[in-house]
N, C-alpha and C positions, 0 to 999 in steps of 0.2 A: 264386704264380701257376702257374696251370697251363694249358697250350698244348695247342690240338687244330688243324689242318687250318688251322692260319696265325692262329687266333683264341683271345685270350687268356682265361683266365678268372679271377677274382679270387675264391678259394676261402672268404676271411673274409666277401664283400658276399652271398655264394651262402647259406654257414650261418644269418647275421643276418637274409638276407632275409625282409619278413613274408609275402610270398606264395609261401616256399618251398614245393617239394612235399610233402604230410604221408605217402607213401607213400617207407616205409624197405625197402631192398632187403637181402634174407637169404641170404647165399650160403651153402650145402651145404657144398661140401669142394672139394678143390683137384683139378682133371681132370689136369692135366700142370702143368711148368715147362721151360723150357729154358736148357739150360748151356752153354755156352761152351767147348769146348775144344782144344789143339792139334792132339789126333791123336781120331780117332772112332776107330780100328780098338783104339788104346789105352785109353782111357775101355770100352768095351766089354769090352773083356778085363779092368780092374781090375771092371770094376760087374757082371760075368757071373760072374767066378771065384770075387771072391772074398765079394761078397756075394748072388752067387744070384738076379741081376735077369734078364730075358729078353731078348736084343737082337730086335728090329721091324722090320722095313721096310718103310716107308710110302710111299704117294704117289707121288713121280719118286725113287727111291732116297733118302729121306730116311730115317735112322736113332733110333730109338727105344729105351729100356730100360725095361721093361714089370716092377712088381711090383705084387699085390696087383690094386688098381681106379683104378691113377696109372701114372704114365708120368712119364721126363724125355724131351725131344724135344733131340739134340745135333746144336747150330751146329761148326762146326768154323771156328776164328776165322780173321779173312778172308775167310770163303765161307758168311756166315749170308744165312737166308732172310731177306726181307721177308713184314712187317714187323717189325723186328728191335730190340730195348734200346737207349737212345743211346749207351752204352760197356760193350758187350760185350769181356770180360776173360776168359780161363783163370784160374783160381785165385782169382776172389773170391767164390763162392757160399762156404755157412754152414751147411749141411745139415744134420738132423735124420731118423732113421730110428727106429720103433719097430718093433723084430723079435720075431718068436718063439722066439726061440734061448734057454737060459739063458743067463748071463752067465759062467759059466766055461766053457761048450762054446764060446763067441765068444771066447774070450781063447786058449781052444786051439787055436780054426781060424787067427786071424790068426796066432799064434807060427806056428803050421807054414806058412801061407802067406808068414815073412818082411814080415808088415807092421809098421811100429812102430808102438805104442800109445804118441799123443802123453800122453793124461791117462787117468785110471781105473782102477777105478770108481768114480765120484764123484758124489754128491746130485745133483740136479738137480729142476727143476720145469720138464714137458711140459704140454699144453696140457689136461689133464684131471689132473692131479694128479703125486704125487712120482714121479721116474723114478731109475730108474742110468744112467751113460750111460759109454761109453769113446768116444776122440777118435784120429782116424785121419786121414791127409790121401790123397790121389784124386793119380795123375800129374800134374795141372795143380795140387797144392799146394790146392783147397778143403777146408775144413775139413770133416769129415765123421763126426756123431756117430750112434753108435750105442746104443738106447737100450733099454729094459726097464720098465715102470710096474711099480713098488713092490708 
């Protein structure tokens, strides 16, 4: 079931339905996400330093980290905008990033910036084919890979 503005929706009678819509919606790519984390001033400094993102600021002093043609928009927990995730957490995003770096110029920026490389480089399969990836975590502990197609 799935709940909008106090009304429920029954997501299996909606698919089966025979007078469902035949009009299939095609999304492009992904504009932003937002994350969750204790300290913005910190997340900025890990996602500015050490991977090269741009910090933003938006709106009524809202904070952004701008790479490529995406964006992460950061809540800082306890004080996330509306409308906001029903359990907003530090440390449970999953991330994936596909860089232009080789993969030994990245293993030599993290050693010098003192981050530890949880795993890599190891296989992987990204959303268009074989990737490398090495696995790092963010101060709020998300997993956070970093990636290279094959």
């Amino acid at each position: 079931m799935v709940s909008k503005a106090g009304s429920v929706y029954d997501l299996e009678s909606i698919v089966h339905a025979k007078d469902a819509p035949a009009i299939m919606i095609k999304i492009d790519r992904l504009d932003h996400l937002v994350l969750t984390v204790k300290s913005i001033t910190r997340a900025c400094e890990f996602y500015c330093f050490i991977l090269g993102m741009q910090r933003e600021i938006f709106g009524e002093g809202r904070v952004a980290l701008k790479f490529g043609e995406q964006k992460i928009n950061l809540h800082e927990a306890g004080r996330e905008f509306l409308p906001k995730a029903n359990s907003p957490t530090p440390g449970s995003a999953d991330l994936c990033f596909i860089i232009r770096t080789d993969m030994e110029t990245l293993v030599s920026h993290l050693v010098a910036c003192l981050v530890n490389i949880e795993e890599g480089p190891v296989p992987r399969t990204g959303a268009t084919g074989p990737i490398s990836s090495i696995y790092i975590r963010d101060p709020d502990g998300n997993l956070v890979e970093l990636s290279v197609y094959d």
